[in-house]
N, C-alpha and C positions, 0 to 999 in steps of 0.2 A: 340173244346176242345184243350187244348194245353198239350204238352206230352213234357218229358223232365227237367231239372232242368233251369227254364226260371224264368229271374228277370225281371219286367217290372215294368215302372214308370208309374200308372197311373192316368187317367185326373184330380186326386184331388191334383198330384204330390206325392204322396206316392209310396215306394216300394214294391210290392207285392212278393210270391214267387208262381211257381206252383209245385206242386208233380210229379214226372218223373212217377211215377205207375199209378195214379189216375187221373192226369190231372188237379185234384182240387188246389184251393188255400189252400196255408200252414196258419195255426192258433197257436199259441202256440208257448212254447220254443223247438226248433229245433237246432240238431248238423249236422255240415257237414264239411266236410275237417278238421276237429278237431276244430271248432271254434262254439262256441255258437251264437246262435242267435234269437232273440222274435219277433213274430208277432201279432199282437194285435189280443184276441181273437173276435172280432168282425167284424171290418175294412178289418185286415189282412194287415194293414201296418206295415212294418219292423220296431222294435226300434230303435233310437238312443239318445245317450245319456243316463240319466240318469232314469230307469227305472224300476217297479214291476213287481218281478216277480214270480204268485201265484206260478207255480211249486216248487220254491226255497222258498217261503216265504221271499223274502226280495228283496232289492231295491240292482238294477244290474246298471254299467255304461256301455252301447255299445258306441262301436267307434262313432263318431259323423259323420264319414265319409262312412265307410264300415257298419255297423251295427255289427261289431264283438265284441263276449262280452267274 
């Protein structure tokens, strides 16, 4: 299990996040250091770009770089 706030690229090249409490991968829209951020609820690859998002009901643009939205 991996503990901690850990970003990891993986094998499919997507950005995953893990939960510092849980250990689990993060799903959803999540805030941290004051910056938005989506995980796809299934994948749990980070957005970017131009994306939905159910908790807002509406189409969000993340960084195309950072995934900051």
């Amino acid at each position: 299990m991996v503990y901690g706030d850990v970003y990891l690229r993986s094998n499919g090249g997507k950005w995953v996040r893990y939960d510092r409490s849980t250990g689990k991968m993060v799903k959803g829209l999540h805030k941290q250091n004051g910056a938005w951020y989506y995980f796809d609820e299934t994948t749990g690859a980070m957005a970017h770009g131009r994306t939905w998002v159910p908790e807002w009901e509406e189409w969000h643009t993340f960084d195309t770089i950072t995934g900051r939205g």
